[in-house]
C-alpha positions as CSV (number, residue, x, y, z in Angstrom):
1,X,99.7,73.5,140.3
2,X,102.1,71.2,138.3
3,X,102.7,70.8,135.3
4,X,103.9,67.5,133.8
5,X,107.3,68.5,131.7
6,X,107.1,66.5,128.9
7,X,109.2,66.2,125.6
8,X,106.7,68.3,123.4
9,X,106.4,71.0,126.2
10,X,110.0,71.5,125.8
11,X,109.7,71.9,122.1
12,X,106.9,74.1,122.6
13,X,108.9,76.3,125.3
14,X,112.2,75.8,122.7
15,X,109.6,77.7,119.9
16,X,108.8,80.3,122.3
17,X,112.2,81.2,122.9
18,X,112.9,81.0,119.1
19,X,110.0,83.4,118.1
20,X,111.7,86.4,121.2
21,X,115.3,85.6,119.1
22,X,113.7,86.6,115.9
23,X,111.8,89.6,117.0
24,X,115.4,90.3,118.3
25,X,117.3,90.4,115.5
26,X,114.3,91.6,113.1
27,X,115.9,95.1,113.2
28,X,119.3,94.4,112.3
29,X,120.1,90.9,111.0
30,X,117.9,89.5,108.1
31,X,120.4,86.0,108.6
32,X,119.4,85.2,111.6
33,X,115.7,86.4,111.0
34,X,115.8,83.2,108.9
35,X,117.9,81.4,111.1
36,X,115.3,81.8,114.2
37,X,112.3,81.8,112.0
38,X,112.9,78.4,110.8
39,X,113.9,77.2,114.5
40,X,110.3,78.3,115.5
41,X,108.7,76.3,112.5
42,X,110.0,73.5,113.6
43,X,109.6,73.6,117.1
44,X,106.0,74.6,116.3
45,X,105.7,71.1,114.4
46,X,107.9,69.0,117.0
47,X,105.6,70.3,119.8
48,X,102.9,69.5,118.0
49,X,101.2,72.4,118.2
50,X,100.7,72.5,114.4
51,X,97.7,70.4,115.2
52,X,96.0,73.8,116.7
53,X,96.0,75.5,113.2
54,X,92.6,74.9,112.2
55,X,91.2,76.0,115.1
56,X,93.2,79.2,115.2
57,X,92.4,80.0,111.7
58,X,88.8,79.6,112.6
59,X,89.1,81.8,115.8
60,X,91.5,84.4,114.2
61,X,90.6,86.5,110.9
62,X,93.6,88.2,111.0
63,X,95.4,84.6,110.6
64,X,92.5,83.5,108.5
65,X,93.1,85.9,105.6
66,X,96.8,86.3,105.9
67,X,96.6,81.9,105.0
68,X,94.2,83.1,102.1
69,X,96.5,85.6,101.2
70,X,99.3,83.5,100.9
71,X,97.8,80.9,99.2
72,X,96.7,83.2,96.5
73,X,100.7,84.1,96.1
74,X,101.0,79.6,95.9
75,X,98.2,79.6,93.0
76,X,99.1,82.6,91.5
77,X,102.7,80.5,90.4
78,X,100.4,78.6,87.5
79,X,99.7,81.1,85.6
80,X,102.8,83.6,86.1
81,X,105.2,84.3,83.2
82,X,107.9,84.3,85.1
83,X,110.1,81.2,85.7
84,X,109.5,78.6,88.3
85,X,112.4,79.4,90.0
86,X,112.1,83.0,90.2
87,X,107.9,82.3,91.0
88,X,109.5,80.6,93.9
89,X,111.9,83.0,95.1
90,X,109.2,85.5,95.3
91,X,107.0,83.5,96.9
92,X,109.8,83.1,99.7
93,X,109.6,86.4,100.4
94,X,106.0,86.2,101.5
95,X,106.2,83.2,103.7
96,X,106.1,85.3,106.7
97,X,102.5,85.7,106.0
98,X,102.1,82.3,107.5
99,X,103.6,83.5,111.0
100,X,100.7,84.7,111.8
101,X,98.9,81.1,113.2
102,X,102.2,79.5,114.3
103,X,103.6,82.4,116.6
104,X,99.9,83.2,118.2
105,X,100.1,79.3,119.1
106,X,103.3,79.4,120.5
107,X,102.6,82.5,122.4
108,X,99.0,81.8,123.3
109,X,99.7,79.6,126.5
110,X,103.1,81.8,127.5
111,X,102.7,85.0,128.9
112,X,106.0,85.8,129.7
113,X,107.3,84.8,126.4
114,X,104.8,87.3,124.7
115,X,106.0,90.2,126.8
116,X,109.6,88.8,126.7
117,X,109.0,88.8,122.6
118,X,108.0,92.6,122.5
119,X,110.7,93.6,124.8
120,X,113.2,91.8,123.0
121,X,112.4,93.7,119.7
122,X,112.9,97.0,121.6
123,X,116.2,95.8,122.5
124,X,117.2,95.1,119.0
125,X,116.1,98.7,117.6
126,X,118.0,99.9,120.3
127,X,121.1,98.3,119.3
128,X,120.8,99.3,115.8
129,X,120.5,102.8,117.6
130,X,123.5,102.3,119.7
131,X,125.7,100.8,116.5
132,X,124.8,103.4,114.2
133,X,125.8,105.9,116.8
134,X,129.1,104.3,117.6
135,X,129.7,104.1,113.3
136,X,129.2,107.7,113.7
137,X,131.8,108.5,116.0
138,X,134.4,106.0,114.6
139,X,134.2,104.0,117.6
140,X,132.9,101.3,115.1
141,X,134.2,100.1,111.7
142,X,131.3,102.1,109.1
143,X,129.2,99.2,107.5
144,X,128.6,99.5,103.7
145,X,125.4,101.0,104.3
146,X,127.0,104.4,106.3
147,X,125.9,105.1,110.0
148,X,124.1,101.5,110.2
149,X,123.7,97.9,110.1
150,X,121.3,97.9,107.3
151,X,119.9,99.8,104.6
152,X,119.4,103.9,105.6
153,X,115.0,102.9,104.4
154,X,115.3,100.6,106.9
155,X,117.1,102.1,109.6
156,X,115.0,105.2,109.8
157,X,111.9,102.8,110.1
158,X,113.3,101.3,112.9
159,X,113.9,104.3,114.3
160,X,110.5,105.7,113.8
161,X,109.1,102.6,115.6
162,X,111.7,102.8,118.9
163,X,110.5,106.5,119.3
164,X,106.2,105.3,119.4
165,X,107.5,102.5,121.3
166,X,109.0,104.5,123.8
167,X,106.5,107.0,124.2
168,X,103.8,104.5,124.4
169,X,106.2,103.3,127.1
170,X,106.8,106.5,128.9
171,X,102.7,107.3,129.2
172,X,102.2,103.7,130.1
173,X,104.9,103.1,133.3
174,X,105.7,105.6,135.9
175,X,108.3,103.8,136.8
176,X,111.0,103.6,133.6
177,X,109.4,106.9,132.7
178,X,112.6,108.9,132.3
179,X,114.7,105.9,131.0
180,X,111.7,105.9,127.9
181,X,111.5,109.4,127.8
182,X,115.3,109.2,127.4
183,X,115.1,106.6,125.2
184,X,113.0,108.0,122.8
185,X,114.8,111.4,122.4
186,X,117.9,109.7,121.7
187,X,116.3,107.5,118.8
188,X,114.4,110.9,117.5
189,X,118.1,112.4,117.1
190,X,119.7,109.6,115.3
191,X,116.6,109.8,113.2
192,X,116.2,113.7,112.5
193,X,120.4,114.6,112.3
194,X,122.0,111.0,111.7
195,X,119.3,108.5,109.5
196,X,118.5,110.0,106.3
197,X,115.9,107.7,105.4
198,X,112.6,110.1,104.1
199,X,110.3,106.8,105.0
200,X,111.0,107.0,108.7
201,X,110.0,110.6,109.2
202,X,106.6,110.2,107.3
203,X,106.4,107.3,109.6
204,X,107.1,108.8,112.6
205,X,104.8,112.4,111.9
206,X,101.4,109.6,111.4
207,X,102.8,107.6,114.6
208,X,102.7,110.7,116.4
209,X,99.1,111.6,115.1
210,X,98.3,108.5,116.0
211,X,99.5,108.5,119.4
212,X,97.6,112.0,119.4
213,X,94.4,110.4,119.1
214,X,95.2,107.6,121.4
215,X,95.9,109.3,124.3
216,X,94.1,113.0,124.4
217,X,90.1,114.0,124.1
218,X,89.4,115.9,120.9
219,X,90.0,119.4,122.4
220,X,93.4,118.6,123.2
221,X,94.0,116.6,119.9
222,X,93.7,119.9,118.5
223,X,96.4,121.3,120.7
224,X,98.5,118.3,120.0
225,X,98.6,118.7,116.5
226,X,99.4,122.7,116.6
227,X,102.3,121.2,118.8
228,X,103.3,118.7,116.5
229,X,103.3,121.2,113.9
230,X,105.6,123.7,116.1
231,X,108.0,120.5,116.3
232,X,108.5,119.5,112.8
233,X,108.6,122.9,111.7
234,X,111.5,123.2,114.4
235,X,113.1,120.1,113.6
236,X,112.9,121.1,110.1
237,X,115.0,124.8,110.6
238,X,117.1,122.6,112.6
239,X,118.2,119.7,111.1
240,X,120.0,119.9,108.0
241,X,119.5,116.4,107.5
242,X,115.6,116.7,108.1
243,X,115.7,119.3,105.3
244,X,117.2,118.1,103.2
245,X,116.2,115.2,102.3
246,X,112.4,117.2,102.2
247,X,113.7,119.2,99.8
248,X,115.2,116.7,97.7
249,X,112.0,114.7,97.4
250,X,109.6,118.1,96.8
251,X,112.3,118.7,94.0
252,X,112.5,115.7,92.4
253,X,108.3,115.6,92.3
254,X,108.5,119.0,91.0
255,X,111.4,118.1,87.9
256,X,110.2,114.8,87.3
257,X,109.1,114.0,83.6
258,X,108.1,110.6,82.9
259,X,110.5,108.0,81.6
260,X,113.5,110.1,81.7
261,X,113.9,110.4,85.7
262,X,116.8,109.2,87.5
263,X,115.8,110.6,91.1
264,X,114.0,108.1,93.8
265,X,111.1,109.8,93.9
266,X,111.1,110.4,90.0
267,X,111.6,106.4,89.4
268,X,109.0,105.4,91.7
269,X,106.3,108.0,89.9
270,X,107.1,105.7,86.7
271,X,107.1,102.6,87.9
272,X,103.7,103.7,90.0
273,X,102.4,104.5,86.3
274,X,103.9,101.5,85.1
275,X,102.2,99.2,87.4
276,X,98.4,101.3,86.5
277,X,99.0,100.5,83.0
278,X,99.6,96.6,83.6
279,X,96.7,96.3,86.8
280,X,94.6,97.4,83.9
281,X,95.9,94.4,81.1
282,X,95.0,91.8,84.3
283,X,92.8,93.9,86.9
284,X,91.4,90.4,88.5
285,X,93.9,87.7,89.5
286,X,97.2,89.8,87.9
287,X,100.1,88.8,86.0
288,X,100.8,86.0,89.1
289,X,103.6,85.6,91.7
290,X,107.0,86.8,90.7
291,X,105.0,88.1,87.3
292,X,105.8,92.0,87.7
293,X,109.7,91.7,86.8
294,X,108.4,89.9,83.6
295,X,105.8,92.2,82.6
296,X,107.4,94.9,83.1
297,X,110.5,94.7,81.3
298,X,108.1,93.9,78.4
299,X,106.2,97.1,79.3
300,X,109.3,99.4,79.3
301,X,111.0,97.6,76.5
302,X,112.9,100.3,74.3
303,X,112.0,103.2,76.4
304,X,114.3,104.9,79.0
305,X,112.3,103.5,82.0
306,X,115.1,102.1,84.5
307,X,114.6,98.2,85.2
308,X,113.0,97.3,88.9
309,X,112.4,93.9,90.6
310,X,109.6,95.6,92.5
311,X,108.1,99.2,92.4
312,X,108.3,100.1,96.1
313,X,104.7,100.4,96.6
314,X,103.0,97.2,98.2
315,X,99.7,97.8,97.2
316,X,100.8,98.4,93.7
317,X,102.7,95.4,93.6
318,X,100.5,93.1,94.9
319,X,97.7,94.0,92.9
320,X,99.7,93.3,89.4
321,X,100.8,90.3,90.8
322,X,98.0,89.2,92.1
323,X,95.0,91.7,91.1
324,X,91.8,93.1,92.6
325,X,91.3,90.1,94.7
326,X,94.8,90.1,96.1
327,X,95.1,94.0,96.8
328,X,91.5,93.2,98.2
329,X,93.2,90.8,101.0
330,X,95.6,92.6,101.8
331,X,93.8,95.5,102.7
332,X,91.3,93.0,104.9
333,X,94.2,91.6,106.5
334,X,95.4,95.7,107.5
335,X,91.6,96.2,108.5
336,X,90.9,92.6,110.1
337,X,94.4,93.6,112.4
338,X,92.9,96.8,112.9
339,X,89.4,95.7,114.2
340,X,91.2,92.8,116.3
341,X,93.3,96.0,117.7
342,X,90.2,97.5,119.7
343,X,89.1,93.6,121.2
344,X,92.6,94.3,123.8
345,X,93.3,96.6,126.5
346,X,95.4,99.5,126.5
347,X,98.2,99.1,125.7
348,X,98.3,96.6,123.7
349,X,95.5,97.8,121.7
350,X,97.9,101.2,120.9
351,X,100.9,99.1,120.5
352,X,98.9,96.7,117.6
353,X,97.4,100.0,116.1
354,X,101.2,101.8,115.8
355,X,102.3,98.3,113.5
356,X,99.1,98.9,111.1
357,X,99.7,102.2,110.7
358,X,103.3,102.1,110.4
359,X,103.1,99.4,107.8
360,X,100.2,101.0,105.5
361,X,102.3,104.1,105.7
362,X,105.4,102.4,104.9
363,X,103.5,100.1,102.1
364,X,102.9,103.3,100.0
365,X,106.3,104.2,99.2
366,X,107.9,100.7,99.6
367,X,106.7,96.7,99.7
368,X,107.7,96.5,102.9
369,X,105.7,93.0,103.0
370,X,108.0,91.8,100.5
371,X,110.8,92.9,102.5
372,X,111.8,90.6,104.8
373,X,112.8,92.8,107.9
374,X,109.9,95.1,108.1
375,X,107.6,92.0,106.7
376,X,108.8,90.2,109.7
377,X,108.4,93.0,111.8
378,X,104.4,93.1,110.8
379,X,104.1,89.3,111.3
380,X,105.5,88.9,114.3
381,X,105.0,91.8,116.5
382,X,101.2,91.8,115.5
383,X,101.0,88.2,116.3
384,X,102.6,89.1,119.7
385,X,99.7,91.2,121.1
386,X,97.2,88.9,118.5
387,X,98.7,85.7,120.8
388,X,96.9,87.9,124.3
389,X,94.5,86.9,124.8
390,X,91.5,89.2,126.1
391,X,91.7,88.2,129.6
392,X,95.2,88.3,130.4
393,X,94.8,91.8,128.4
394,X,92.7,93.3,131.1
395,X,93.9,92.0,133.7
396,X,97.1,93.6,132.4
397,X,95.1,96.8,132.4
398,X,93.3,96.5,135.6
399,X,97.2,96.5,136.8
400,X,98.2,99.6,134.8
401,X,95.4,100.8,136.5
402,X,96.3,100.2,139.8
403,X,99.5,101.1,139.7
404,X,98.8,104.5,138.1
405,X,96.4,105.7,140.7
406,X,98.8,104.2,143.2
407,X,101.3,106.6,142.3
408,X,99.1,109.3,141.9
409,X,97.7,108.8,145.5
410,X,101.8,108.9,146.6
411,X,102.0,111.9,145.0
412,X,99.5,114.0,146.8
C-alpha cells in the first residue's frame, strides 16, 4: 500500500523523530530537552496534527486532566502574589504537562517511532551510566556535580529506572537476556557504590516490589520479598555508600528540631510543616502559580527557617499553589495513568506502571513534576506506551508469546 508523501507527512515524521531526540537526552541534558521539545511543538503544528487535539483529549483522560491541570497552573497566575514574571517562570516549568496530547498524536500512527522513543531513552540512561563511570576512573574530566552529568538526585533516579528497565527487559526477550541482565547489574553498582542519591534507592526497592507483583503469583511474591529483603540487607553490609547515606538520613530525622535544622532531611521536615500551615490559610484554589516562594518567605520571616523556591515534595507544593482542587488533579492524573496502564498488554502495561510508581515515589521527597528532567521523563515516556494503541499492544503480546513458547519448545 502507498502512501502519498506529502509536505505535512514530513513534518509529522520530522515530530516523530524530535519527540525519540528528547526522550534521549531526557536523562542527561535539560538544553536540549528544550531544544527537541520545542522542535516537536512545532512539527506537531506544521503537520497539522494539532487539529487532532480535541478528539484526543476526549478519547484520553490521562491527557484530558493533565490540560485541566495545567490550565489551573494558567488561572492560578490572577490571583498569585507573586510577580508576573516569576508566575511565568513557574508556569514554564509545568508546560510539559501539555506533552501529553501532542506526543500520543505524533506517536499514534508510528509504531516504530514509539518503540524507537522508548529505546532511545534507555540509551540515554545508559550513557549517563557509562559517563559517570568513566568520571570515576579519570578517564573523563569530573563535572561539577562529581561522578555525573547532572545532579547526584537525579542521577540515582536514572539509575533506578535503567535497572526496572532492564529487568522488565531481561524477563520479556530471550534473546538480549544476558546483555539486560548485564545491563542492569552494572546500573545497580553505579547506583549502590558510585550514585549517592537516597531518592534512587527508595525508588529502586518500590520498582522491585513492583516488578514482584508483576511477574510472580502471590505464593512466590512472598518469596520475592524475603529475597529482596536478603538483598538490601546485603547491599547494605556491603556498600558503604548504601549505608551511609541510610544512616545519614535516619540521623538527621532523629536530631532534627524544627526551624533550627541544616540537614536535607531536617530542612525538608520544615518546609513539609511550612507548607501544612499555609494549605490551611488557602486549602481550595492555594496561594496560585509561582505563589509558595512569596508566601513563604512571609511565613518564615524572622525565624531561622532556611529560604526555598520549592519544598521538594510535589504534592505539597502543588496543593499550596494550587489547593485541594489542584493536589486533587494531580493525583487523578497518577490514577487516570494507572487505570489506562491495565487497558495494554504486557509489557507495556509493566513498563507504564514502573513511571507511576517511580514518579509518586519520587513526588514525596522532591517535585519532580516541576523538575524538568524527571517531569519530562513522566510526560513523555507515559505518553509513549499511552500513544499504543490496544491493538498494536496485543498483537505485540501475541508475538512475545510466540516467541517465548518458541524458545521453550527448542529447549526441550
Amino acid at each position: 500500500m502507498n502512501t502519498k508523501k506529502t509536505i505535512p507527512y514530513y513534518f509529522s515524521q520530522a515530530g516523530a523523530f524530535a519527540v525519540i531526540a528528547t526522550c534521549f537526552f531526557i536523562p542527561f541534558s535539560t538544553a536540549y530537552i528544550a531544544l527537541f521539545s520545542v522542535l516537536a511543538v512545532l512539527f506537531w503544528v506544521l503537520s497539522g496534527k494539532f487539529m487532532e487535539l480535541p478528539q484526543i483529549l476526549k478519547n484520553s483522560p490521562v491527557s484530558l486532566v493533565a490540560f485541566l491541570l495545567f490550565l489551573l497552573f494558567v488561572i492560578g497566575i490572577a490571583y498569585s502574589p507573586a510577580n508576573l514574571l516569576d508566575s511565568l517562570s513557574n508556569l514554564k516549568k509545568y508546560r510539559e504537562l501539555i506533552f501529553f496530547p501532542i506526543v500520543i498524536s505524533l506517536l499514534s500512527d508510528k509504531p516504530w517511532a514509539r518503540v524507537a522513543a522508548e529505546y532511545s531513552f534507555i540509551a540515554g540512561c545508559i550513557v549517563l551510566m557509562l559517563v559517570s563511570f568513566g568520571m570515576s576512573l579519570s578517564l573523563i574530566t569530573s563535572h561539577r556535580f562529581g561522578d555525573s552529568l547532572v545532579y547526584h538526585i537525579t542521577h540515582s533516579f536514572f539509575m533506578a529506572i535503567l535497572i526496572y528497565w532492564s529487568a522488565q527487559r531481561a524477563t520479556e526477550s530471550r534473546q538480549d537476556r544476558y546483555f539486560w541482565l548485564f545491563t542492569g547489574a552494572v546500573a545497580l553498582a553505579n547506583l549502590t557504590f558510585l550514585a549517592p542519591g537516597r531518592i534512587g534507592m527508595l525508588v529502586l526497592i518500590c520498582l522491585a516490589v513492583l516488578y514482584t507483583v508483576q511477574h510472580f503469583s502471590l505464593k512466590m511474591q512472598l518469596i520475592g520479598f524475603m529475597l529482596l529483603a536478603t538483598a538490601s540487607t546485603t547491599l547494605y553490609l556491603s556498600s558503604g555508600n548504601v549505608s551511609q547515606r541510610i544512616n545519614e538520613a535516619i540521623n538527621e530525622i532523629q536530631t532534627y528540631e524544627q526551624g533550627s535544622a541544616r540537614t536535607s532531611m531536617g530542612m525538608r521536615l520544615d518546609w513539609y510543616n511550612d507548607c501544612l500551615v499555609l494549605f490551611k490559610e488557602k486549602p481550595v484554589f492555594g496561594h496560585g502559580t509561582g505563589g509558595f516562594e512569596v508566601a513563604h518567605d512571609k511565613l518564615i520571616e524572622g525565624t531561622t527557617i532556611k529560604h526555598t523556591g520549592n519544598p521538594h515534595n510535589e504534592y505539597l507544593f502543588i496543593a499550596v499553589q494550587l489547593g485541594a482542587v489542584g493536589l486533587a488533579l494531580f493525583l487523578l492524573l497518577l490514577a487516570a495513568m494507572l487505570s489506562a496502564s491495565f487497558k495494554l498488554a504486557r509489557p507495556d502495561r509493566w513498563m507504564l506502571q514502573g513511571i507511576v510508581v517511580s514518579m509518586a515515589v519520587g513526588c514525596t521527597l522532591n517535585s519532580f513534576l516541576y523538575d524538568s528532567q524527571q517531569g519530562h521523563y513522566f510526560v513523555f515516556l507515559s505518553s509513549v506506551f499511552l500513544a499504543t494503541s490496544r491493538k498494536n499492544s496485543l498483537t505485540r503480546q501475541v508475538k512475545i508469546s510466540s516467541d517465548y513458547h518458541a524458545n521453550s519448545a527448542a529447549n526441550k
